[in-house]
LOZA-351296 format. One line per field, with one value per residue (C-alpha): residue number from 1; x, y, z. Coordinates in steps of 0.1 Angstrom, whole numbers, plus 5000, padded with zeros to 4 digits. Layout:
N
num	c(NUM/...)
east	c(X/...)
north	c(Y/...)
up	c(Z/...)
//
This chain:
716
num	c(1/2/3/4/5/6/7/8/9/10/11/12/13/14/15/16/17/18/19/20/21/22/23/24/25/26/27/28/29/30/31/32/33/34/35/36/37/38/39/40/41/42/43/44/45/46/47/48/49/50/51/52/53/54/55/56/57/58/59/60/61/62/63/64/65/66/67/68/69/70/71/72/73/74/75/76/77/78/79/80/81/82/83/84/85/86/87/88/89/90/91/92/93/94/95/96/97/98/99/100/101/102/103/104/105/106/107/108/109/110/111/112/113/114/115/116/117/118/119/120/121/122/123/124/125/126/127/128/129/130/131/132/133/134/135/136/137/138/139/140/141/142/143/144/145/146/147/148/149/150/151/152/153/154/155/156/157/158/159/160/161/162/163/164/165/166/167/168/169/170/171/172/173/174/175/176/177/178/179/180/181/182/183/184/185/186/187/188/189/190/191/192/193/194/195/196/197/198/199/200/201/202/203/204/205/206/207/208/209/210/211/212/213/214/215/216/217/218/219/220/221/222/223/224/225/226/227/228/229/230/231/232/233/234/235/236/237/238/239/240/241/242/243/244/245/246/247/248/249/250/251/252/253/254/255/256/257/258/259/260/261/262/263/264/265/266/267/268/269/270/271/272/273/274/275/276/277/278/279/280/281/282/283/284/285/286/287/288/289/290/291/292/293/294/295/296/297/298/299/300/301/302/303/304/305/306/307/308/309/310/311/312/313/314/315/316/317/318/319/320/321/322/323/324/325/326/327/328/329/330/331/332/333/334/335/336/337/338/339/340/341/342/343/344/345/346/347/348/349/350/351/352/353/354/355/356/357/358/359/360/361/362/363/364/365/366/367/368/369/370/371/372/373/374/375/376/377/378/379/380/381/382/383/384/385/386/387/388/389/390/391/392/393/394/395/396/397/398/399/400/401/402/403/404/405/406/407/408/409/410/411/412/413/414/415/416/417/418/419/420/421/422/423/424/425/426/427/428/429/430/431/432/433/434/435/436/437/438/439/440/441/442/443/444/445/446/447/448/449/450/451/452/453/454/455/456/457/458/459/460/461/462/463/464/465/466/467/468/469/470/471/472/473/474/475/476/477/478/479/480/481/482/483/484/485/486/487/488/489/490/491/492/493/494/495/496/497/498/499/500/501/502/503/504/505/506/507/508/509/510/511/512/513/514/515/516/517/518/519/520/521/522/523/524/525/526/527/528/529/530/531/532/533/534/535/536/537/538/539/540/541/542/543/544/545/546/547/548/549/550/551/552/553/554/555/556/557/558/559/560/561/562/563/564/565/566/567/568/569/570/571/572/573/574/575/576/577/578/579/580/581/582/583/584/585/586/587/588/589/590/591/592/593/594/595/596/597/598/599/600/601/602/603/604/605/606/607/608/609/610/611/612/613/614/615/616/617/618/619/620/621/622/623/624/625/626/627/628/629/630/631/632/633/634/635/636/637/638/639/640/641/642/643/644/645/646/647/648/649/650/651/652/653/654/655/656/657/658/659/660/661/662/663/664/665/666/667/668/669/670/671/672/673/674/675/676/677/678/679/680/681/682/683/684/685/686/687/688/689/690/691/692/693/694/695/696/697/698/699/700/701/702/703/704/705/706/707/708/709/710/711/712/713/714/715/716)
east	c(8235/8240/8235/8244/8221/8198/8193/8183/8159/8153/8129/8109/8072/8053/8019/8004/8014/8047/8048/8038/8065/8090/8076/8067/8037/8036/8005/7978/7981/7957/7966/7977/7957/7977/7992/7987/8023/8034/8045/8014/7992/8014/8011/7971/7974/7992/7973/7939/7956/7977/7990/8010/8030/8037/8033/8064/8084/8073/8102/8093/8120/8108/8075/8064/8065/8046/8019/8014/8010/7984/7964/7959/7954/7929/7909/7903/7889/7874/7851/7833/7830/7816/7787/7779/7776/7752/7733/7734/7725/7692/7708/7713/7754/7769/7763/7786/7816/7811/7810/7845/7860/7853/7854/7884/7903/7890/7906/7939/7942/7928/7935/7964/7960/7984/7972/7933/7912/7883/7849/7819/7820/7794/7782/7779/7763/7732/7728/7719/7700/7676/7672/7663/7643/7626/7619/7610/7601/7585/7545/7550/7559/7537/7518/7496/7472/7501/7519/7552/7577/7586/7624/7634/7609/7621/7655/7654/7639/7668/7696/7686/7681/7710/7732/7711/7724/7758/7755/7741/7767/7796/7784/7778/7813/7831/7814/7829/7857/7864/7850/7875/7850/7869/7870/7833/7849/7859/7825/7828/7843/7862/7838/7811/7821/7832/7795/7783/7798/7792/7756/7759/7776/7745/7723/7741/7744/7703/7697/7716/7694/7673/7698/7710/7676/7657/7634/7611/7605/7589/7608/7607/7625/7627/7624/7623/7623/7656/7630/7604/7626/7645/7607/7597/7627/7614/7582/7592/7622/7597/7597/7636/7652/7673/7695/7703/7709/7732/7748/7753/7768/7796/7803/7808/7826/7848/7856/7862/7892/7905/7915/7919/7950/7958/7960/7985/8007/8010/8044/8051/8025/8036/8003/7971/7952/7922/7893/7865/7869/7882/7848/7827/7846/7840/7802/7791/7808/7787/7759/7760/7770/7744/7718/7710/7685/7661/7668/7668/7655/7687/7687/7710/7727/7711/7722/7754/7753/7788/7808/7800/7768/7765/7763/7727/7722/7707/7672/7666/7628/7643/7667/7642/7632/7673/7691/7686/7701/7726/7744/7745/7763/7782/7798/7799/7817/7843/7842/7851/7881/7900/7904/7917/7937/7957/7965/7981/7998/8007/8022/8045/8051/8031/8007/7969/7951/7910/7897/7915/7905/7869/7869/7886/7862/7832/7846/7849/7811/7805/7816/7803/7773/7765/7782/7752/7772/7763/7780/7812/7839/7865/7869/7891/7901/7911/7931/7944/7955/7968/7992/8002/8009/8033/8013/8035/8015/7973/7990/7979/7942/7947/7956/7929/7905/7916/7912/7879/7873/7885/7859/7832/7838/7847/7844/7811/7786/7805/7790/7756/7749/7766/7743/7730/7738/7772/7779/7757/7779/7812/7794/7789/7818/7839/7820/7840/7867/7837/7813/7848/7840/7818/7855/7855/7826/7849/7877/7858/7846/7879/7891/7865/7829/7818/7830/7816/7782/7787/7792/7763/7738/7755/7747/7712/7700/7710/7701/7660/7660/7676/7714/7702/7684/7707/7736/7721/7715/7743/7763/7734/7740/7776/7778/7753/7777/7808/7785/7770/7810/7822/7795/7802/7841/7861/7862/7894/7909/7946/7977/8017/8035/8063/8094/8080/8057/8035/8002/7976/7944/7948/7919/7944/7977/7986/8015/7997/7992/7971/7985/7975/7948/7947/7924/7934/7904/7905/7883/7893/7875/7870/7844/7818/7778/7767/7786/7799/7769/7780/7818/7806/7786/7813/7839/7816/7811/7844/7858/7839/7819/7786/7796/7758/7743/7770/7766/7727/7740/7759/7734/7712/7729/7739/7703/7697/7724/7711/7675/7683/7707/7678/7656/7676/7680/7651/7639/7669/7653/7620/7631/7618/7652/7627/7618/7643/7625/7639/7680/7686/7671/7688/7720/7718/7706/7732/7759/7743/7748/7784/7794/7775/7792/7831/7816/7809/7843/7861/7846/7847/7890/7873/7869/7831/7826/7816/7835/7826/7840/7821/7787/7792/7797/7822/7854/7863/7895/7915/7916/7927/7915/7936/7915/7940/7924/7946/7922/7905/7903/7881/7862/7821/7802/7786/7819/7833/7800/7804/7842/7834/7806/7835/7855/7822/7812/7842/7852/7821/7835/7869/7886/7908/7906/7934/7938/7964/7982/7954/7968/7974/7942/7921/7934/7926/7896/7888/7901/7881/7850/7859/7868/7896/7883/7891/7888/7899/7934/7964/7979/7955/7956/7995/8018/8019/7996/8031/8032/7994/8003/8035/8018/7987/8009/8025/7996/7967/7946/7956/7984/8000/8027/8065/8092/8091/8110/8101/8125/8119/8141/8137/8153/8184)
north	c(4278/4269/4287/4278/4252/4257/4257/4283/4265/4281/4270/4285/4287/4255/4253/4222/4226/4239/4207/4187/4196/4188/4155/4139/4125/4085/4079/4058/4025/3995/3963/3937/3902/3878/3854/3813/3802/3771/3794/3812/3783/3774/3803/3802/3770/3776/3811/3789/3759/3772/3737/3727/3759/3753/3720/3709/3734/3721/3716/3683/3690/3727/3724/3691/3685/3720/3710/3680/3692/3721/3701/3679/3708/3719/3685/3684/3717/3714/3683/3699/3729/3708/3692/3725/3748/3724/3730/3765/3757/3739/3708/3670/3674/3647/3674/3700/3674/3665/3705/3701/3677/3690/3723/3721/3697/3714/3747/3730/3728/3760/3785/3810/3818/3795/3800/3806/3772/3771/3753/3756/3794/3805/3836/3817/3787/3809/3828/3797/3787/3815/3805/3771/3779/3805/3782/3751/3757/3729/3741/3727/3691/3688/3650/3634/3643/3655/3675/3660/3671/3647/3657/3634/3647/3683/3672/3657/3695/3716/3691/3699/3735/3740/3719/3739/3772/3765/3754/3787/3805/3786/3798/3836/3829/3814/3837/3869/3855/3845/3880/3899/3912/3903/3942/3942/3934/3967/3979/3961/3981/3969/3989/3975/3940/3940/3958/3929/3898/3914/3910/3879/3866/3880/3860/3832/3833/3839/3809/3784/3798/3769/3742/3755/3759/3726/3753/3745/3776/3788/3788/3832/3850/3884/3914/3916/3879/3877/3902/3880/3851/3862/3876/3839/3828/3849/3833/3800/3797/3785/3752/3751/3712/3712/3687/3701/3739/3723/3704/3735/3753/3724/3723/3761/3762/3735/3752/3781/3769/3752/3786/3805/3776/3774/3812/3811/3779/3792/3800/3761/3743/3732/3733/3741/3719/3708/3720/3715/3679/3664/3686/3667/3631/3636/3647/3615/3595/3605/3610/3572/3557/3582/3581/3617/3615/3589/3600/3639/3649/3667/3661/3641/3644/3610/3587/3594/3578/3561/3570/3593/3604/3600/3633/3645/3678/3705/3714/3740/3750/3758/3785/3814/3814/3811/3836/3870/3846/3829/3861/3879/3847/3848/3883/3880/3848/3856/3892/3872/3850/3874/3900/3872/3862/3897/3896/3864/3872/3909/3888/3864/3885/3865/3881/3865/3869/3884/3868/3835/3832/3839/3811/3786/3791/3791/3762/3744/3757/3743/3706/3706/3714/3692/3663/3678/3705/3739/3771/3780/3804/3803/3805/3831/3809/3783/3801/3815/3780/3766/3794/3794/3754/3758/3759/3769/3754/3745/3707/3717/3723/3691/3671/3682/3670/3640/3632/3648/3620/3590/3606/3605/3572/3554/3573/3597/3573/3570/3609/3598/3603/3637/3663/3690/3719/3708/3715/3751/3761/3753/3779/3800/3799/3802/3839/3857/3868/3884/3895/3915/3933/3959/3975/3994/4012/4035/4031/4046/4070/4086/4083/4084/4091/4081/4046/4045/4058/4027/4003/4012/4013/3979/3963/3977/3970/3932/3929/3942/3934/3899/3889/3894/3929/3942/3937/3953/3982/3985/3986/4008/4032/4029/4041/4071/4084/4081/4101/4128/4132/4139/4164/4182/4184/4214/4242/4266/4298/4295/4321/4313/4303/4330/4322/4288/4275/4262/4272/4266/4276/4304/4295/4269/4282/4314/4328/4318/4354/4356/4368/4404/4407/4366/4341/4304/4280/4245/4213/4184/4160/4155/4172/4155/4153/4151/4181/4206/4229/4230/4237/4262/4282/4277/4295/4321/4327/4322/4352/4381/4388/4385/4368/4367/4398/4414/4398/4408/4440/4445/4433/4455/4485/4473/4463/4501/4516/4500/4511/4548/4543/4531/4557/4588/4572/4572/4609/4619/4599/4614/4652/4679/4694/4727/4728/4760/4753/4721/4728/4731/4700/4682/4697/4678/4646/4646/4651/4621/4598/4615/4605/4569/4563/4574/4551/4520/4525/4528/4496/4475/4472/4458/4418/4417/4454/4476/4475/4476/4508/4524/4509/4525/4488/4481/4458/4428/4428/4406/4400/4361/4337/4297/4271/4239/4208/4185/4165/4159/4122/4121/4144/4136/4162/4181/4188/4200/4223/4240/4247/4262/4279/4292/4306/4326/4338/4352/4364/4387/4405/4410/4380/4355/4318/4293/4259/4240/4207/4181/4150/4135/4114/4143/4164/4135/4135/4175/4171/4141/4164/4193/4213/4231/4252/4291/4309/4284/4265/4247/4280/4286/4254/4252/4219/4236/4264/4285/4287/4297/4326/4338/4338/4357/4384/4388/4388/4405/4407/4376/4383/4357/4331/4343/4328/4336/4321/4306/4304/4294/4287/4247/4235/4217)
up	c(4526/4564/4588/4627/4633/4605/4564/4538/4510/4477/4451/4422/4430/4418/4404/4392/4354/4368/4386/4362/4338/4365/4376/4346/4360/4347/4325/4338/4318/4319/4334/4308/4308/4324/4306/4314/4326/4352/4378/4379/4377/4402/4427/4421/4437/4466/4465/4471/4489/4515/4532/4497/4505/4543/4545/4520/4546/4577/4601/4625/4653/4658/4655/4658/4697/4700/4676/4689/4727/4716/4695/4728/4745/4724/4719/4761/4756/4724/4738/4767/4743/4713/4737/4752/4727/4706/4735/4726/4688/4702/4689/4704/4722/4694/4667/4686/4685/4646/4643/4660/4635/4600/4600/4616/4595/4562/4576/4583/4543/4537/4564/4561/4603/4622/4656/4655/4665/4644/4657/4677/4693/4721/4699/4666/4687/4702/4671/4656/4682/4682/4645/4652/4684/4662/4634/4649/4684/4709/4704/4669/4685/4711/4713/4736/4763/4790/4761/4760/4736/4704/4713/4685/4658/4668/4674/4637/4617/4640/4627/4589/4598/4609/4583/4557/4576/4578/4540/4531/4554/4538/4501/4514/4530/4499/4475/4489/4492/4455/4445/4471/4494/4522/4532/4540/4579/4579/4580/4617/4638/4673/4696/4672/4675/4711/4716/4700/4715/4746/4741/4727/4758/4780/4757/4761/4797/4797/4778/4799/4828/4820/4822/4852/4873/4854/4840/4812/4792/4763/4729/4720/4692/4676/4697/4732/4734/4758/4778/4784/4786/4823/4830/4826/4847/4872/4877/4872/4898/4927/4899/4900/4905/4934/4923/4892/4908/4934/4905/4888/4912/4925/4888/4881/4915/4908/4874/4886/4912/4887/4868/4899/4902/4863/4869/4894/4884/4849/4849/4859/4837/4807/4797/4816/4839/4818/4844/4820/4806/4843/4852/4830/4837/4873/4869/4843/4870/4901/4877/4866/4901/4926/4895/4893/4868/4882/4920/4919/4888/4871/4830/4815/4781/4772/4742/4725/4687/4679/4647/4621/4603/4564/4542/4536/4511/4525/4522/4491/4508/4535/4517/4514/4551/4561/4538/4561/4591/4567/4560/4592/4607/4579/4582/4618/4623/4595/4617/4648/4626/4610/4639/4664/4630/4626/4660/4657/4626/4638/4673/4655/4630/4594/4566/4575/4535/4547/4510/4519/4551/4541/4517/4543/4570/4543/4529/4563/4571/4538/4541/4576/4568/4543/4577/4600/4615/4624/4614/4636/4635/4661/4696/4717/4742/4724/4701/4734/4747/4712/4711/4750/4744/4720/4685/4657/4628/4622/4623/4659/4646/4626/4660/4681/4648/4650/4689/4688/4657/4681/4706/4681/4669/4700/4736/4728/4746/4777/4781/4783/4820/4815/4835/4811/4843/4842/4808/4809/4844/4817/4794/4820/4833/4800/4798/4821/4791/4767/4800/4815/4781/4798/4813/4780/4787/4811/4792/4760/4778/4791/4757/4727/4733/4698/4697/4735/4718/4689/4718/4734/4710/4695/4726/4735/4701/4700/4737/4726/4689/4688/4677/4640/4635/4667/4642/4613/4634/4649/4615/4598/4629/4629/4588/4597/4625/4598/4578/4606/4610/4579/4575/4606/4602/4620/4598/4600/4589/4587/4598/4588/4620/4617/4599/4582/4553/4580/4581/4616/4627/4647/4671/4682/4676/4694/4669/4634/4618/4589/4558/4552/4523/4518/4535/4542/4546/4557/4559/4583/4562/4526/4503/4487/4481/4519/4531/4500/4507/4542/4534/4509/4537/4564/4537/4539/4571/4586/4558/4575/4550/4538/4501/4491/4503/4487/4454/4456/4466/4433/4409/4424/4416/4386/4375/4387/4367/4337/4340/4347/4312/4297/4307/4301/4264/4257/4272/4248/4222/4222/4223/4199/4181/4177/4214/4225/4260/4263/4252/4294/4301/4270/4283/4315/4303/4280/4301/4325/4295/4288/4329/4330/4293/4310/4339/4323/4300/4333/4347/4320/4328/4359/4356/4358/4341/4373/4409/4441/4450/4416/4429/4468/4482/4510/4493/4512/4534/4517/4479/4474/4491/4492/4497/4512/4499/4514/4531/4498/4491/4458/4441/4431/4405/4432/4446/4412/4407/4446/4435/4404/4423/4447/4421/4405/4439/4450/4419/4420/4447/4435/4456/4435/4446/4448/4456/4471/4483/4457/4456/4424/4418/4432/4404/4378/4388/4384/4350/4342/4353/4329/4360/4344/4317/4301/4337/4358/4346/4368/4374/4402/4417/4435/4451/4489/4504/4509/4472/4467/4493/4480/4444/4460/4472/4447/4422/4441/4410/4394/4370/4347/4368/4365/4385/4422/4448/4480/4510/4540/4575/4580/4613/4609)
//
């Protein structure tokens, strides 16, 4: 019926068996074996090897031209990149640029991302680093009296360490993918991994401190070794190379006027003005026609090898002492993929597939690591660039593989007289996107302390425990606060806004009422092991009344009522019938027993045999309580036992418990844990809170369900 502006709604009152028989709830059925056919075998290929889907589709006058211009795009930047960050792996430069050819090609046929550049990343590149610094530092290749370094014996057990890593990464990688773990990056959360990268990126800019001052330092790993590694900076800058500092600093100044102008000619650029490779041509130049390394000093890059290694297996004794690494750059590198991944995807509007992508980019660290590469992932600013230039497709990705190949085979030597500060000023420089990171410290605090608390301890933790045990804190910390949370939730007694079926807590809603003689209780999180004791004693103490000390209370009396039954039995009992002295006595005592008998047949209408009012105990204020479940995601067996303990409870002082608004699988599961039983059936458990109300009011002590209608105003 309308009415002005608004509608009238009738319906019976609904409780779950009620509801049941209206819905016809479907069955739960198991999921049939799939059967072999063409057009599955068919999708499971294209499922597993994306480019024969895309490929076949691929539309050369669209996309072609934009491909073509971001994969160059990317190869100018992936060069410099490559020879740096191997720097940052503790590895000789050429192995950064075969890490930019294979992984990235082997993604290209993989890879369901069509924008993300995959190879050598500054986070992945000092994480392995510290492994290979840790593992094989220079004390263990020291020879001869002056105690040089044997940089090519050294140089030779940090190339198969860290092909052996990425090996081992690849197969953690792969392996989760095929079983469908890709959801374990959701254990990584955005403050977590923002935390992180942010110290990563002070890590990194420590460790180039070296390059960029001509420092020889000490190789230091585990805790507190970034600690004493600026400590030994300290002392050692009266040893600095002048040459290479001033080398360093035209470099990074050069490189950083380059973006100041890319910056403010991007709107006329068709693509950006590559700062870092004419940077690096400029640098080998002066550095081969001034002779910077015999006249001043500055380290060189040195010997280039042409063309491509062979394929070597990994090391299997080195597995045991590289599994705990193996699988922290695993999670974090796929970590760093798929988020800049689902941006891309969510920007140009795509579906990005977490297991696939975990298998590509294992697959890629893989293969590359059985070429001599070390583990990558992909890069930000790339990414950044191969979408800005116009990449529609990973043929881009493909492109730039096979410029950074022609490089490899034919143009790497001619970077020989490349200055080492040069290419650590690039790597500095290149930090200013994950250092401008520490912004969200005030922008997490004006808006969520607790992902402000996960970013700080994230990045405290891996700044003084190392990029390995930092993370594994910082995720064993992040799971404990989801915990601490869901045990404290926000506990509320509810009142009916007038005129609706909407109830609110009435701490935070000035016109909820409560309904008069029944309690609404709510949880904002779900019950379960960690926090149904706590639920159970917030019930209590938000009613108003003292559930347990009542209940001791009544058995109590009850307990005293039954001995002073006994006792006057059995004084009756042991009376002489001849004893004329004793008839007034026997009088009274029998007309005790006659009152406590009338009693006890009085209380035993009651539900539990005696009442409250009978024993001289206050009765609570309300007589139902409705307990709104709605927040309950899954049901454990403590949870079932602190409900049932619920219902017993309050029953014992003459309160009736309902529940309302379980979802469907929440009410499988009571069943399936034999909560339902002869006292407590569906009848008492109801589809809205309205209807657990209405019924309460209209049942104070728990009658059998009839028909009753709820109506309610609703707002046109």
């Amino acid at each position: 019926l309308q009415v002005g502006a608004y509608y009238h709604v009738e319906r019976p009152l609904m409780n779950q068996e009620q509801l049941e028989e209206l819905g016809y709830p479907v069955p739960s059925t198991y999921r049939c074996i799939p059967r072999c056919s063409r057009a599955r075998a068919q999708a499971l290929l294209f499922q597993h090897l994306p480019v024969l889907a895309w490929l076949p589709r691929y539309s050369l006058r669209d996309w072609l031209l934009g491909d073509l211009l971001a994969g160059l795009s990317v190869a100018i930047m992936q060069l410099p990149q490559g020879l740096a960050y191997a720097l940052l792996a503790g590895l000789p430069p050429v192995f950064g640029l075969y890490s930019s050819f294979y992984p990235v090609f082997i993604y290209f046929l993989f890879g369901t991302s069509r924008h993300i550049s995959v190879g050598t990343f500054a986070v992945m590149s000092v994480m392995v680093g510290s492994v290979t610094e840790s593992l094989a530092p220079d004390e263990n290749f020291l020879q001869g009296a002056n105690s040089t370094v044997d940089e090519a014996a050294r140089d030779g057990v940090r190339v198969q360490l860290a092909s052996t890593l990425s090996v081992l990464v690849g197969l953690f990688q792969v392996g989760l993918g095929l079983v469908r773990f890709g959801f374990v990056v959701t254990y990584l959360s955005e403050p977590l991994v923002r935390g992180y990268t942010t110290a990563a990126s002070v890590q990194v800019f420590i460790s180039q401190l070296k390059y960029v001052f001509g420092l020889q330092l000490s190789s230091r790993s585990g805790p507190l070794s970034l600690i004493y590694t600026v400590l030994e900076v300290c002392w050692k800058l009266p040893q600095s190379v002048v040459g290479t500092v001033v080398t360093a600093l035209v470099a990074g100044v050069a490189l950083v006027l380059v973006k100041l102008l890319n910056d403010k000619l991007r709107r006329y650029l068709p693509m950006p003005i590559p700062g870092e490779l004419l940077t690096l041509i400029g640098a080998t130049g002066i550095s081969y026609g001034v002779g910077l390394k015999p006249r001043f000093g500055v380290d060189v890059v040195g010997n280039i090898p042409a063309g491509l290694v062979p394929p070597a297996a990994p090391s299997p004794q080195l597995f045991t002492s590289l599994l705990g690494y193996a699988f922290t750059i695993a999670v974090v590198g796929f970590a760093i993929a798929i988020s800049l991944g689902k941006i891309f995807a969510l920007r140009h509007g795509y579906r990005v597939d977490s297991n696939q992508e975990l298998v590509a980019l294992g697959l890629s660290n893989l293969i590359g690591g059985v070429f001599q590469c070390f583990p990558v992932s992909c890069s930000m600013s790339r990414s950044l660039v191969q979408e800005s230039a116009g990449g529609n497709t990973q043929v881009a990705g493909a492109v730039s593989s096979l410029f950074i190949l022609i490089i490899i085979v034919k143009l790497g030597e001619l970077f020989r007289d490349l200055p080492k500060a040069v290419l650590a000023a690039a790597i500095i420089v290149n930090l200013k996107g994950m250092l401008m990171q520490f912004t969200d410290i005030r922008s997490l605090w004006k808006s969520n302390r607790m992902d402000l608390l996960i970013w700080l301890v994230t990045f405290v933790a891996t700044i003084l425990l190392n990029l390995d045990i930092g993370l594994a804190v910082a995720v064993v910390f992040s799971l404990l606060l989801v915990i601490v949370r869901t045990q404290l939730p926000r506990y509320s007694v509810l009142g009916q806004v007038p005129d609706t079926d909407i109830y609110q807590d009435v701490a935070e809603y000035s016109e909820a009422r409560e309904v008069p003689g029944v309690k609404v209780f709510r949880s904002s999180a779900t019950m379960y092991f960690a926090n149904a004791e706590l639920y159970s004693d917030a019930l209590k103490q938000r009613c108003g009344v003292d559930v347990d000390h009542l209940i001791s209370q009544k058995k109590k009396r009850l307990r005293k009522q039954e001995q002073k039954l006994k006792r006057l039995r059995k004084t009756a009992a042991g009376w002489d019938d001849g004893s004329e002295a004793l008839w007034g006595e026997q009088a009274s005592t029998g007309k005790e027993l006659e009152d406590i008998a009338a009693s006890g047949q009085e209380d035993a209408k009651a539900p539990d045999g005696s009442t409250l009012k009978a024993l001289g105990l206050p009765q609570p204020h309300f007589h139902s309580l409705v307990l709104d479940l709605g927040a309950l995601s899954f049901v454990d067996t403590v949870c079932i036992k602190s409900l049932k303990n619920i219902f017993r409870d309050f029953r014992e002082i003459e309160v009736e418990v309902y529940m309302a608004a379980c979802h469907t699988p929440v009410v499988a599961q009571l069943e399936a844990g034999n909560f339902f039983d002869a006292s407590i059936s569906k009848q008492h458990l109801f589809a809205s809170v309205h209807d657990a109300v209405l019924f309460a009011l209209q049942h104070p002590r728990s009658g059998p369900a009839s028909p009753v209608l709820v109506s309610w105003p609703l707002a046109h």
